[in-house]
Biopython code that builds the backbone (N, CA, C, O; Angstrom):
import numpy as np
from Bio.PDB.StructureBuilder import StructureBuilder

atoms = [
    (1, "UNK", "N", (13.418, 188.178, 51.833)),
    (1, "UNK", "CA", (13.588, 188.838, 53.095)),
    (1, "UNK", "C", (13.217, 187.899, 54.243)),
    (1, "UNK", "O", (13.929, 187.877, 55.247)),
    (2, "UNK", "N", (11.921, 186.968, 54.120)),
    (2, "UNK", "CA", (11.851, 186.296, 55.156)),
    (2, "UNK", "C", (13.126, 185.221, 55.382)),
    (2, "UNK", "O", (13.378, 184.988, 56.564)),
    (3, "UNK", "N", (13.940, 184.555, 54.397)),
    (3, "UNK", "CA", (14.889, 183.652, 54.875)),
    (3, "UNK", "C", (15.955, 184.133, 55.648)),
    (3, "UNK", "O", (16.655, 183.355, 56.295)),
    (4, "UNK", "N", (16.250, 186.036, 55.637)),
    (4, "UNK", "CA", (17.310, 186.407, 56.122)),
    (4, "UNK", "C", (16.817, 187.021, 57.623)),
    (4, "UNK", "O", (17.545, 187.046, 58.616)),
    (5, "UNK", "N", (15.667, 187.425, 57.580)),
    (5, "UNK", "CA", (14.847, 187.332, 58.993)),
    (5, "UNK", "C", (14.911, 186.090, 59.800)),
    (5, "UNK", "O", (15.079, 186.199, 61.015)),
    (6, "UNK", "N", (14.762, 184.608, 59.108)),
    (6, "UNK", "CA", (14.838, 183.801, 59.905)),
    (6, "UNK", "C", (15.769, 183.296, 60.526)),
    (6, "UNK", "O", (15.523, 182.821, 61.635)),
    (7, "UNK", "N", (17.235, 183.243, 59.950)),
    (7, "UNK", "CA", (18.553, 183.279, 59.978)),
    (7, "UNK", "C", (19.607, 184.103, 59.542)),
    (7, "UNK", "O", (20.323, 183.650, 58.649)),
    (8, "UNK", "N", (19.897, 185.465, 60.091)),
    (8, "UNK", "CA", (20.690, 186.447, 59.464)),
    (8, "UNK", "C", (21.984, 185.875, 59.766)),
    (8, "UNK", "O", (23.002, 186.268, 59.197)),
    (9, "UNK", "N", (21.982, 184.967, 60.637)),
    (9, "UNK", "CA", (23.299, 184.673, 61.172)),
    (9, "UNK", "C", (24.443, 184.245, 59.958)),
    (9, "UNK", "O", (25.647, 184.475, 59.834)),
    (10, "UNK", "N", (23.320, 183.420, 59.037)),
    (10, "UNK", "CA", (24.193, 182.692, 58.394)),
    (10, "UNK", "C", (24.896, 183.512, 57.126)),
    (10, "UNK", "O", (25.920, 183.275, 56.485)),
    (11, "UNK", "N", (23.910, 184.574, 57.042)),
    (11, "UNK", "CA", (23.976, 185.339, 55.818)),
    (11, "UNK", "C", (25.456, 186.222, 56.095)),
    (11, "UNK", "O", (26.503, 186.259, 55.450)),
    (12, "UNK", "N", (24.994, 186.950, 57.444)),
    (12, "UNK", "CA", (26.432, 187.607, 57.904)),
    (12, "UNK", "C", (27.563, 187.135, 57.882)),
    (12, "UNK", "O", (28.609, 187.674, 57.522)),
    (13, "UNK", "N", (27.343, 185.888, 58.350)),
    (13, "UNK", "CA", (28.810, 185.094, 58.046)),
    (13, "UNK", "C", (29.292, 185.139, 56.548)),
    (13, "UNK", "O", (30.318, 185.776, 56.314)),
    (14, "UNK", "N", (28.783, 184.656, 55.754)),
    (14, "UNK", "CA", (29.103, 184.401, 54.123)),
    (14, "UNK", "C", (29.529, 185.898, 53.656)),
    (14, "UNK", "O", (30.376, 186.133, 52.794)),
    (15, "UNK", "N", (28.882, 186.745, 54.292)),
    (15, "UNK", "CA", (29.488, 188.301, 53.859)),
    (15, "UNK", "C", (30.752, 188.657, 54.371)),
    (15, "UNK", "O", (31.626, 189.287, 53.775)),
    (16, "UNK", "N", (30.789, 188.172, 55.612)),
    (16, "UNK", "CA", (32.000, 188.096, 56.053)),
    (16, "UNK", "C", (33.134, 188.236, 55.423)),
    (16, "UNK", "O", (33.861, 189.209, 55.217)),
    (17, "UNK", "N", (33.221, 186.417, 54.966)),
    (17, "UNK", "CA", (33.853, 185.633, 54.600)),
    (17, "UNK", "C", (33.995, 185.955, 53.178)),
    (17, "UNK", "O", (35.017, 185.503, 52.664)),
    (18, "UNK", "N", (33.024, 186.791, 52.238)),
    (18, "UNK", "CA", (33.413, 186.415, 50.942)),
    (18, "UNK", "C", (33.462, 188.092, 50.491)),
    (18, "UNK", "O", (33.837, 188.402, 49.360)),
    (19, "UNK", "N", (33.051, 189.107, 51.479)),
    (19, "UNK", "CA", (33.166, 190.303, 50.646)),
    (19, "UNK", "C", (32.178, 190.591, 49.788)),
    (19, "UNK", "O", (31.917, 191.738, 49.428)),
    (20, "UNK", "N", (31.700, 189.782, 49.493)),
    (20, "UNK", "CA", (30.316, 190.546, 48.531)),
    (20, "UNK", "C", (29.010, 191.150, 50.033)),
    (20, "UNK", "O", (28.945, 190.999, 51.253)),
    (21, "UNK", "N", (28.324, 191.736, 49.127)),
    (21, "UNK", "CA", (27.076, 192.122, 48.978)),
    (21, "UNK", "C", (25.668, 191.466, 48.601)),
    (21, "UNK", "O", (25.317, 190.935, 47.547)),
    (22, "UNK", "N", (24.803, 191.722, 50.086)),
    (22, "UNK", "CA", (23.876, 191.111, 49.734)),
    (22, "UNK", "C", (22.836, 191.976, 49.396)),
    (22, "UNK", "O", (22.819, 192.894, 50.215)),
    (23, "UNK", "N", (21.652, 192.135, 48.258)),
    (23, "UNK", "CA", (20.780, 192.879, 47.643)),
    (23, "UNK", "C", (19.248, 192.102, 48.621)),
    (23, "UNK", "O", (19.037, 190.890, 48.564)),
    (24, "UNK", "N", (18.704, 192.679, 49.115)),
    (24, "UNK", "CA", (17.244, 192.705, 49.948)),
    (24, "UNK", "C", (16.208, 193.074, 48.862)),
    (24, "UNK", "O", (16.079, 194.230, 48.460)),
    (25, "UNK", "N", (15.461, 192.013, 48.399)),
    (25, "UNK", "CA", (14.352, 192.282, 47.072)),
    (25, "UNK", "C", (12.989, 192.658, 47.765)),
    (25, "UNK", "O", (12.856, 192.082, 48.845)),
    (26, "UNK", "N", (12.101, 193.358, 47.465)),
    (26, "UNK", "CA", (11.253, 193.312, 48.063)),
    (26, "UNK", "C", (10.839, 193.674, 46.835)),
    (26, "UNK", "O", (11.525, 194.312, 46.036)),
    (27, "UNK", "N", (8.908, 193.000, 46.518)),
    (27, "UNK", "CA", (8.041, 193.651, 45.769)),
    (27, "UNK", "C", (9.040, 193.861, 44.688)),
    (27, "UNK", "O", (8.979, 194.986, 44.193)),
    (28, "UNK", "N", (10.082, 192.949, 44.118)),
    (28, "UNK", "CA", (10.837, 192.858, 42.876)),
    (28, "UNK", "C", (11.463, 194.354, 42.939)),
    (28, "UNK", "O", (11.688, 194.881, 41.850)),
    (29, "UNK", "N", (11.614, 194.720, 43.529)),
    (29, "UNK", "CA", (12.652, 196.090, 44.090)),
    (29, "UNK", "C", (13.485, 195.904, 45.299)),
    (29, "UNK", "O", (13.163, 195.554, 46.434)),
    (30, "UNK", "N", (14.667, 196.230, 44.774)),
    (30, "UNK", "CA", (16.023, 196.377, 45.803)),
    (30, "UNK", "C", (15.507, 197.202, 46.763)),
    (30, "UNK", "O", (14.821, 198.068, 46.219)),
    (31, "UNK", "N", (15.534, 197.305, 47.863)),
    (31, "UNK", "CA", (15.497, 197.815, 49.545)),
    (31, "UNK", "C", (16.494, 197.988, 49.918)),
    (31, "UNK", "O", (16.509, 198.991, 50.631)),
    (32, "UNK", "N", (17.471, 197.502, 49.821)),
    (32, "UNK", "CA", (18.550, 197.103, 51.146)),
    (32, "UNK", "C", (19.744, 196.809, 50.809)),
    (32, "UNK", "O", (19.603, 195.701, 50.291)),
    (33, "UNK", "N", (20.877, 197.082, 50.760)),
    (33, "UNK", "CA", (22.208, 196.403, 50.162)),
    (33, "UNK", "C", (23.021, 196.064, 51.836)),
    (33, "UNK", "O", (23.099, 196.960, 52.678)),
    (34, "UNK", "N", (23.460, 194.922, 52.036)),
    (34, "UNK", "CA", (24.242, 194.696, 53.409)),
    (34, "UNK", "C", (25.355, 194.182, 52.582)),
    (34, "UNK", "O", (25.397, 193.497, 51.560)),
    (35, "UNK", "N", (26.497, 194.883, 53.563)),
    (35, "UNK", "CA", (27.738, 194.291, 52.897)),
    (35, "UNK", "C", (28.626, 194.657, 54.673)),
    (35, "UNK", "O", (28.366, 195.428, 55.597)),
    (36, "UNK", "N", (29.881, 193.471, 54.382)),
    (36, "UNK", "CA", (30.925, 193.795, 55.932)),
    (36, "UNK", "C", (31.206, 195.397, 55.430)),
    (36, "UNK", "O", (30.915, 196.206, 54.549)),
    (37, "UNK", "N", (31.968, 195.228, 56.630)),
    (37, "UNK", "CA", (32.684, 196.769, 56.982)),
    (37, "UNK", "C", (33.634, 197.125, 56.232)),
    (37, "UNK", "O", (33.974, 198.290, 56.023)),
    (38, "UNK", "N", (34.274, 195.838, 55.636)),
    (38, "UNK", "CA", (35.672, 196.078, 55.017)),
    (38, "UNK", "C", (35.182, 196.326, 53.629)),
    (38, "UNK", "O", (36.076, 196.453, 52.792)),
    (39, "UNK", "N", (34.026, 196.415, 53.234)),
    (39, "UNK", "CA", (33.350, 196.336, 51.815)),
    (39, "UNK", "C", (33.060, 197.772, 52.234)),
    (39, "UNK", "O", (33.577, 198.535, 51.418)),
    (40, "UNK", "N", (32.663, 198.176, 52.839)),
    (40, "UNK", "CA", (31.935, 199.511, 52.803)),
    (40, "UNK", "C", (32.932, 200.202, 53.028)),
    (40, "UNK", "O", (32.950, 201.026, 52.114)),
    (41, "UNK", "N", (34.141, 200.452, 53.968)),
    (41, "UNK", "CA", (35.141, 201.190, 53.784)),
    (41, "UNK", "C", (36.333, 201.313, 52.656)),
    (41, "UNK", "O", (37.398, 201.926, 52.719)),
    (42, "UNK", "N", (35.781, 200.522, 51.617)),
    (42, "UNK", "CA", (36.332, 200.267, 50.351)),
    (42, "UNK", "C", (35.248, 201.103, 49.322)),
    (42, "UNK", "O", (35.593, 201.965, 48.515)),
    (43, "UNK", "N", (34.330, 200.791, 49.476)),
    (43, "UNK", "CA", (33.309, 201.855, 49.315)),
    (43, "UNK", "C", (33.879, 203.686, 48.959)),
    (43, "UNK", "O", (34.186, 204.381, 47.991)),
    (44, "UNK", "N", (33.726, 203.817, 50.718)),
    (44, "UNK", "CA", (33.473, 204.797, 50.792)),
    (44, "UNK", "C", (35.128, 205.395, 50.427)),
    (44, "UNK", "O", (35.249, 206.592, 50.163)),
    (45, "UNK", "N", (36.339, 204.502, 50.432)),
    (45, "UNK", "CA", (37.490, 205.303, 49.882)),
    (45, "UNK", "C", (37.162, 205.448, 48.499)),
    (45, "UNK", "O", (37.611, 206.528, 48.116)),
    (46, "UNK", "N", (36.560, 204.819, 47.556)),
    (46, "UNK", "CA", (36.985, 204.934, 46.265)),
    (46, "UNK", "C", (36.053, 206.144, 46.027)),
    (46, "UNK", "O", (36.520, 206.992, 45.266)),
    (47, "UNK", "N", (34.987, 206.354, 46.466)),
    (47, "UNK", "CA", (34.169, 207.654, 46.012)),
    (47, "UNK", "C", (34.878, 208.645, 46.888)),
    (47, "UNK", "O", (34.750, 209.797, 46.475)),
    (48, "UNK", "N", (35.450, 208.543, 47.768)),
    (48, "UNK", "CA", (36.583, 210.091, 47.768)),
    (48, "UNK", "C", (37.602, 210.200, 46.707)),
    (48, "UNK", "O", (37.732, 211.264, 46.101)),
    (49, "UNK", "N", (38.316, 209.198, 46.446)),
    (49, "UNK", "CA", (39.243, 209.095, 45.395)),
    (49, "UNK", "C", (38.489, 209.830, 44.234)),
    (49, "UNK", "O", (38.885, 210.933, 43.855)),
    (50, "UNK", "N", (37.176, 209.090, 43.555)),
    (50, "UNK", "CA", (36.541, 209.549, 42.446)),
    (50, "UNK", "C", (36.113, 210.946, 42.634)),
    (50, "UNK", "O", (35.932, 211.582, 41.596)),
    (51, "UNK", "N", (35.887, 211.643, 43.931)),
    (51, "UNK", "CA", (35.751, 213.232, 43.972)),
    (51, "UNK", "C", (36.930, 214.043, 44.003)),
    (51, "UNK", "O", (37.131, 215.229, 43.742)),
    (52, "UNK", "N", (37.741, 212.996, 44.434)),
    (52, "UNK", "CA", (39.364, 214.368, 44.553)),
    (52, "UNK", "C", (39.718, 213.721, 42.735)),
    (52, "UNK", "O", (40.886, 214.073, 42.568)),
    (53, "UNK", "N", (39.499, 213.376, 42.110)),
    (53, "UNK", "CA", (39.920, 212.747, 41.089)),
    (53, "UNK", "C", (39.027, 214.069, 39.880)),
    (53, "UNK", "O", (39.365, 214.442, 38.756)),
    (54, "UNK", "N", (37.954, 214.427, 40.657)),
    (54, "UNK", "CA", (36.852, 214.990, 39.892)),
    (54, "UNK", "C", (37.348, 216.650, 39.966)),
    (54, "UNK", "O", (37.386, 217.370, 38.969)),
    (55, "UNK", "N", (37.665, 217.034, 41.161)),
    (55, "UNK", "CA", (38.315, 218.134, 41.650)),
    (55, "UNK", "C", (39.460, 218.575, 41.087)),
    (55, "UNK", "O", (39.646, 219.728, 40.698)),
    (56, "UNK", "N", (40.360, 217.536, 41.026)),
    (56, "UNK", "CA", (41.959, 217.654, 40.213)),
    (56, "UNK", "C", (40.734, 217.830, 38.636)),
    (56, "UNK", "O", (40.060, 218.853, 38.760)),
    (57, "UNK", "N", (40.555, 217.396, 37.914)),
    (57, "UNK", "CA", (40.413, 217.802, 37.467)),
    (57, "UNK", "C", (39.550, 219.492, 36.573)),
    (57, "UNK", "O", (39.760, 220.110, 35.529)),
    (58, "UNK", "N", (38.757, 219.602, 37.522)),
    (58, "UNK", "CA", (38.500, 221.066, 37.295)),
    (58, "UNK", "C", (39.579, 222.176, 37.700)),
    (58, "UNK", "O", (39.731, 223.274, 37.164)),
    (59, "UNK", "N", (40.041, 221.824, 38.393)),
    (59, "UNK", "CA", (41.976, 222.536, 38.933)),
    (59, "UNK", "C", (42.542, 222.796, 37.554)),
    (59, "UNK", "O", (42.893, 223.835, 36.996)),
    (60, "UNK", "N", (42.514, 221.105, 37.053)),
    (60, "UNK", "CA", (43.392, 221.234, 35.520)),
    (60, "UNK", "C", (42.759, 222.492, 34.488)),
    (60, "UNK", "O", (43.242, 223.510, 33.992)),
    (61, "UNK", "N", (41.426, 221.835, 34.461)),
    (61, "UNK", "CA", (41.141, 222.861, 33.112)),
    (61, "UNK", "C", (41.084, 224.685, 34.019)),
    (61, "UNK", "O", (41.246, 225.662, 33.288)),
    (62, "UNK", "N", (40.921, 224.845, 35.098)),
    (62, "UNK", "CA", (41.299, 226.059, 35.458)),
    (62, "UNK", "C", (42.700, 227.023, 34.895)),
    (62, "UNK", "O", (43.034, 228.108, 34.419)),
    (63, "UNK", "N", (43.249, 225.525, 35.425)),
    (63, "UNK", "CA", (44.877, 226.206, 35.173)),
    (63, "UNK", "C", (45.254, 227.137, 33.969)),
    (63, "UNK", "O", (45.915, 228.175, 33.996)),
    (64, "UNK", "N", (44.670, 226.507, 32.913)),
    (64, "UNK", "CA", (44.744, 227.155, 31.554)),
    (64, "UNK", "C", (44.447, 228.139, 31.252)),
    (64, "UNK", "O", (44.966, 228.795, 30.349)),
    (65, "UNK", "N", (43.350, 228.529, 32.090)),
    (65, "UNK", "CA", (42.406, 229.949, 31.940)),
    (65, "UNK", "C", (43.365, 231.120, 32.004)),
    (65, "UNK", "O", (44.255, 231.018, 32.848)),
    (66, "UNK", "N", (43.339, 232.350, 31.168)),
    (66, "UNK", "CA", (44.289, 233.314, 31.255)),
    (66, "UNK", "C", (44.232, 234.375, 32.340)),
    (66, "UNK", "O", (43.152, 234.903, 32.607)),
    (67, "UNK", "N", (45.238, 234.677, 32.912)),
    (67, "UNK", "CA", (45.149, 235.854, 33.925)),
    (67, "UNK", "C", (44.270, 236.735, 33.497)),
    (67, "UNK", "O", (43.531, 237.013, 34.442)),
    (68, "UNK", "N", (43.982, 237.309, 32.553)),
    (68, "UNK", "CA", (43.184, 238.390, 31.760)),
    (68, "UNK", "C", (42.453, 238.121, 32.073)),
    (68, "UNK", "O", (42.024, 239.186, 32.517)),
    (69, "UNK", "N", (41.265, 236.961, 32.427)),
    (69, "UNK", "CA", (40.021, 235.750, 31.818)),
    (69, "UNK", "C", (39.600, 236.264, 33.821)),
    (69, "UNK", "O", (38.519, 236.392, 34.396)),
    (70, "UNK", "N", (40.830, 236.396, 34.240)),
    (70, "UNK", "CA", (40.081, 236.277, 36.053)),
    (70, "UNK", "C", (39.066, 237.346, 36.327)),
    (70, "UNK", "O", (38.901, 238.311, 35.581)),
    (71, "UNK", "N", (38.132, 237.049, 37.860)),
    (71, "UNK", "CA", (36.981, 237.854, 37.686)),
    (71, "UNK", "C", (37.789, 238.012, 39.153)),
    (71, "UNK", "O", (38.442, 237.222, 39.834)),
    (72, "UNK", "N", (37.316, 239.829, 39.339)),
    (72, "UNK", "CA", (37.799, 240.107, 40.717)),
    (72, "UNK", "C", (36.470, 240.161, 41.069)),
    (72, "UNK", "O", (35.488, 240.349, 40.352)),
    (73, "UNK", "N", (36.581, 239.905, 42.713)),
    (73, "UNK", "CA", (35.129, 239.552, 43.129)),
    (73, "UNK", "C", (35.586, 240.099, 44.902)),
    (73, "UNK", "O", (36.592, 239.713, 45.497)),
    (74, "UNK", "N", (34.879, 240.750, 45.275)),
    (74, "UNK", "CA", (35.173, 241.345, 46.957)),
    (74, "UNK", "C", (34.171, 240.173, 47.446)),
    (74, "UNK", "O", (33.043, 239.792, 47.133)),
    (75, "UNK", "N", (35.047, 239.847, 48.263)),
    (75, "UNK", "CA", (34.586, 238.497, 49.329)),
    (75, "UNK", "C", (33.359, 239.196, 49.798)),
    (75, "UNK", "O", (32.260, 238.657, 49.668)),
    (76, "UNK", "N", (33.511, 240.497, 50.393)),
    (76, "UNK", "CA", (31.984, 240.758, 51.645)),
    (76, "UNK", "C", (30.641, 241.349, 50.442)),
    (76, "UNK", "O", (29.616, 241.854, 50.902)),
    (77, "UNK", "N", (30.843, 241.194, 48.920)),
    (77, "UNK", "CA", (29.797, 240.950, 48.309)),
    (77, "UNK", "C", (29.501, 239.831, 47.857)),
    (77, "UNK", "O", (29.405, 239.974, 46.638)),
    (78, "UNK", "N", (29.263, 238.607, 48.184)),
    (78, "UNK", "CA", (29.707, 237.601, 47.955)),
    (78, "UNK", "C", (27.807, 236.833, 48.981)),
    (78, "UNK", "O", (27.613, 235.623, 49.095)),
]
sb = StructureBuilder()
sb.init_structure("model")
sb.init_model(0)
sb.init_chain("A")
sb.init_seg("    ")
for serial, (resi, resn, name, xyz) in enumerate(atoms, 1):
    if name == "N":
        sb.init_residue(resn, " ", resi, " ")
    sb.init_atom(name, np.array(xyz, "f"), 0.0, 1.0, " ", f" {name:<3s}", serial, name[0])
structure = sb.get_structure()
């Protein structure tokens, strides 16, 4: 942590430039993950993907369920 305190400049750049991720150790424990913008909005699409991915699938195994199998339920007890 102190080398990136003393010069973050340089660090930002290389993240920049290379897309990775940098891990902040402290006390032999991760703190901190810095990564560019274009890393993190890559990020954050693929874990929507992996929740609508998660969603379609409970849809699927719904689908199967038999009309008989449905529970009527009044919304204003709810």
């Amino acid at each position: 942590m102190t080398d990136l305190s003393r010069s973050p400049g340089k660090y930002f750049r290389q993240l920049e430039s290379s897309g990775d991720t940098l891990l902040v150790i402290k006390n032999s424990e991760i703190k901190y993950a810095v990564m560019n913008i274009e890393t993190y909005k890559k990020l954050i699409e693929a874990e929507e993907l992996f929740e609508n991915s998660q969603i379609a699938e409970i849809l699927k195994e719904r689908a199967v369920v038999p009309k008989e199998e449905y529970l009527e339920v009044d919304i204003d007890e709810i």
